[in-house]
Z-matrix of the N, CA and C atoms (Angstrom, degrees):
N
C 1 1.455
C 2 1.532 1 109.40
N 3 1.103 2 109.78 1 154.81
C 4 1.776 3 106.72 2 176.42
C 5 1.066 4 110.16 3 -112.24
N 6 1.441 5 105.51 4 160.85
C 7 1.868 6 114.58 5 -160.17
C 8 1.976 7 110.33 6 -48.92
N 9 1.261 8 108.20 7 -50.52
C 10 1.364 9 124.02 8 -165.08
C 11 1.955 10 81.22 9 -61.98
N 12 1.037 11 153.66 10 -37.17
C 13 1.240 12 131.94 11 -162.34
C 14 1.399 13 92.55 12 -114.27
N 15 1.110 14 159.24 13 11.23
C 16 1.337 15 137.98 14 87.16
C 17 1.271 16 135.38 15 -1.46
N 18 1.080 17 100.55 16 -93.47
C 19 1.729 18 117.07 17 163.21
C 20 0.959 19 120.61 18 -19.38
N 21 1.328 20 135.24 19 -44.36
C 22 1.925 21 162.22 20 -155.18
C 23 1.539 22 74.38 21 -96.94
N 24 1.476 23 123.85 22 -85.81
C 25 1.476 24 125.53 23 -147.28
C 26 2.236 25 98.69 24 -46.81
N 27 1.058 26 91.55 25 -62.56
C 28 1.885 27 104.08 26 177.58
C 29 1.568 28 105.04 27 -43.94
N 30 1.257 29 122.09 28 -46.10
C 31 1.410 30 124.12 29 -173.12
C 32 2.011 31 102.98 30 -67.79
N 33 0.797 32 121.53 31 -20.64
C 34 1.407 33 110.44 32 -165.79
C 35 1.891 34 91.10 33 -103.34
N 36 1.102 35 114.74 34 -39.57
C 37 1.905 36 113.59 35 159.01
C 38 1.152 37 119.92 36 -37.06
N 39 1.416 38 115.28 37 -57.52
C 40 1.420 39 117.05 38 -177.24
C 41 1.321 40 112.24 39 -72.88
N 42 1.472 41 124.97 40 -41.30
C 43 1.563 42 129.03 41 171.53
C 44 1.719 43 119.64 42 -45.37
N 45 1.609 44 94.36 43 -30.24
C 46 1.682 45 98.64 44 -163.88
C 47 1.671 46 82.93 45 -94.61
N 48 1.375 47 128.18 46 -50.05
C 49 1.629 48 116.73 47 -177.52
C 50 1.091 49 115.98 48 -36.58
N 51 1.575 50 110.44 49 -54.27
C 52 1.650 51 118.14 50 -164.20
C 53 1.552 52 101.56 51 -74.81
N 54 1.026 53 121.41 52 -53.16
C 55 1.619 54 122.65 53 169.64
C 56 1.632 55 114.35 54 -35.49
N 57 1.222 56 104.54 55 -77.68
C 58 1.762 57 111.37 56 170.12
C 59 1.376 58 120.24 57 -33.07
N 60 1.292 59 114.62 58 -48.85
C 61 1.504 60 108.90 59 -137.96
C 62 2.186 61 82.67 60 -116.33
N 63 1.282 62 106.69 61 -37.55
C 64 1.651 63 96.05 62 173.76
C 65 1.272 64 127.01 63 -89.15
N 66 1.746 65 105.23 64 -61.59
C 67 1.408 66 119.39 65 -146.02
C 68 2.007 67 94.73 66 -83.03
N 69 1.035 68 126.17 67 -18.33
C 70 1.588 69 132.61 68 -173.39
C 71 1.457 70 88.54 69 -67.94
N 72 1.333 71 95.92 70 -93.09
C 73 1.262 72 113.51 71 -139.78
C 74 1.796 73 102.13 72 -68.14
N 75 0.924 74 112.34 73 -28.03
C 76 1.645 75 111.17 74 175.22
C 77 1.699 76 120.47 75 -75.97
N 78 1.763 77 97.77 76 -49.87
C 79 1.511 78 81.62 77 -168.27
C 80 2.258 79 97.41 78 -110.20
N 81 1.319 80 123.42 79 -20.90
C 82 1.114 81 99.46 80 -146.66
C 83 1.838 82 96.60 81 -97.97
N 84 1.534 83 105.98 82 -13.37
C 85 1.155 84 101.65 83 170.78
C 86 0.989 85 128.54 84 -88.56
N 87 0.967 86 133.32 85 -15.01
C 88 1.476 87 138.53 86 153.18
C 89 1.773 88 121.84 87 -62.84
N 90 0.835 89 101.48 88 -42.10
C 91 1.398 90 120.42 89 178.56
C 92 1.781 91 111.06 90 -69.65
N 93 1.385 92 110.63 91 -45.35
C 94 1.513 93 127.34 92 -161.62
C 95 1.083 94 111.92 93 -137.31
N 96 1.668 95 131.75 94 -1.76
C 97 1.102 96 121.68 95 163.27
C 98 1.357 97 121.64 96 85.58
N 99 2.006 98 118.80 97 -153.94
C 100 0.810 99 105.30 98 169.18
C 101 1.839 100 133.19 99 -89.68
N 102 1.265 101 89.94 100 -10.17
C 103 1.696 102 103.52 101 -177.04
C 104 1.688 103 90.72 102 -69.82
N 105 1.496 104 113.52 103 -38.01
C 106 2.021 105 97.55 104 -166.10
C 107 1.573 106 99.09 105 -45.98
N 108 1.517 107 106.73 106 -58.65
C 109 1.415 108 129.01 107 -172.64
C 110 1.246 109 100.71 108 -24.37
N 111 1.258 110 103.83 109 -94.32
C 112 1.920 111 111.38 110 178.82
C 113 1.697 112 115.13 111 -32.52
N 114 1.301 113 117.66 112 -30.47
C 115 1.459 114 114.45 113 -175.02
C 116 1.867 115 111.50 114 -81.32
N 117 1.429 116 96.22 115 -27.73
C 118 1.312 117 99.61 116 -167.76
C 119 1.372 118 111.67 117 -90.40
N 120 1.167 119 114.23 118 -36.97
C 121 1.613 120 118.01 119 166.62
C 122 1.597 121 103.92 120 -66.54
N 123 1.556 122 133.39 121 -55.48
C 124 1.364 123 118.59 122 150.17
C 125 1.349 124 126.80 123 -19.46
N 126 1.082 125 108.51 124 -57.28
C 127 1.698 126 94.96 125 165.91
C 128 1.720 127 140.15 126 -115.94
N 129 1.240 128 88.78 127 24.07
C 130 1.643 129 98.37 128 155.00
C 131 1.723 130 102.31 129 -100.77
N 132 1.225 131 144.67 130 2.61
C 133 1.459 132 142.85 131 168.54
C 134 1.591 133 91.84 132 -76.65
N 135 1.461 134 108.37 133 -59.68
C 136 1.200 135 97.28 134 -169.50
C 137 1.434 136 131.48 135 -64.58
N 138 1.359 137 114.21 136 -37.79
C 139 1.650 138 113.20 137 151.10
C 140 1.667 139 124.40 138 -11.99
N 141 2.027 140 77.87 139 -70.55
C 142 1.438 141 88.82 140 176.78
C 143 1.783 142 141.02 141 -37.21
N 144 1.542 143 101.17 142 -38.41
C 145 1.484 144 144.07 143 -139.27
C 146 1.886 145 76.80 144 -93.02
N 147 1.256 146 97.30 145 -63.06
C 148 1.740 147 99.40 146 -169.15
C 149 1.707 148 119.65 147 -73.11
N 150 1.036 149 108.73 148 -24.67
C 151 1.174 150 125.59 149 150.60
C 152 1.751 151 127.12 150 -31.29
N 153 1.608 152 85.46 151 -89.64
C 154 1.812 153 96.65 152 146.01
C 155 0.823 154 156.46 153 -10.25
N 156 1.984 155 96.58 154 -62.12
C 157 1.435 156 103.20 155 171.38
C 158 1.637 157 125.29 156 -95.08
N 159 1.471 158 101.41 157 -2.60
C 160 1.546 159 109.20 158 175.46
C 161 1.762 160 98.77 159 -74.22
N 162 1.377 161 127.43 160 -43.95
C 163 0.976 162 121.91 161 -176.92
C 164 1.713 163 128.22 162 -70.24
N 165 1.531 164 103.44 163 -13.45
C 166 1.786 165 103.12 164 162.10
C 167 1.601 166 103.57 165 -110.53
N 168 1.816 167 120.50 166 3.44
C 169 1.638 168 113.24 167 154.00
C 170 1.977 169 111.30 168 -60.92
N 171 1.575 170 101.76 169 -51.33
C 172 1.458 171 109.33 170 176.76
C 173 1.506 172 115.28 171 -53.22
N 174 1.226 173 126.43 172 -49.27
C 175 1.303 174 122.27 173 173.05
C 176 1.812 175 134.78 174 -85.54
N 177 1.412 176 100.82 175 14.27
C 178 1.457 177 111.39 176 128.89
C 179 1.332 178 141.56 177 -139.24
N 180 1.390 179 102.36 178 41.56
C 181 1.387 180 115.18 179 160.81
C 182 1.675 181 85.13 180 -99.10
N 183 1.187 182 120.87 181 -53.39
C 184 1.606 183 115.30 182 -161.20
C 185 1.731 184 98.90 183 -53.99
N 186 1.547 185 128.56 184 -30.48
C 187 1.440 186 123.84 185 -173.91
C 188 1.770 187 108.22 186 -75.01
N 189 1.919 188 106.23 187 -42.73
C 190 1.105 189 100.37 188 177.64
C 191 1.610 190 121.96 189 -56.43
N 192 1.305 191 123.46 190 -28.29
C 193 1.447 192 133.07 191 162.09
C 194 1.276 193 106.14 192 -35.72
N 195 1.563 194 94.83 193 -84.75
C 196 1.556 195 101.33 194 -171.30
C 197 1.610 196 130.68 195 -27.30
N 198 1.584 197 101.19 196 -42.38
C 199 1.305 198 115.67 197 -173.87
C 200 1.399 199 104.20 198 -66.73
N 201 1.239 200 144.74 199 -54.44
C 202 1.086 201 156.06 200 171.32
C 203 1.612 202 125.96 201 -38.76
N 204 1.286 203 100.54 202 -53.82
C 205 1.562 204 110.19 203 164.41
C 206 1.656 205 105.03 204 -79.45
């Protein structure tokens, strides 16, 4: 794997750690309840999701290259 899709994979770990283990349960549920909950895990999936898919967009643009040259 190469560093930059590394990086991507580690970046969405730390997003879901810090999410899980701080920003939930300390500040948004208390604050927002159960709808924050559902919204915020709603959109840390999606982070995730785009994340993802930029990283198998890069690896076929990088194949369509290849093919070409």
């Amino acid at each position: 794997m190469e560093k930059k899709t590394l990086y991507k994979i580690a970046s969405i770990g730390c997003l879901h750690i810090f999410l899980y283990l701080y920003l939930i349960p300390f500040i948004i549920v208390p604050t927002f309840g159960n709808s924050g909950l559902k919204m915020a895990i709603a959109i840390a999936i999606g982070i995730s999701m785009i994340i993802i898919v930029t990283i198998f967009i890069e690896k076929s643009n990088r194949s369509n290259k290849d093919e070409k040259n």
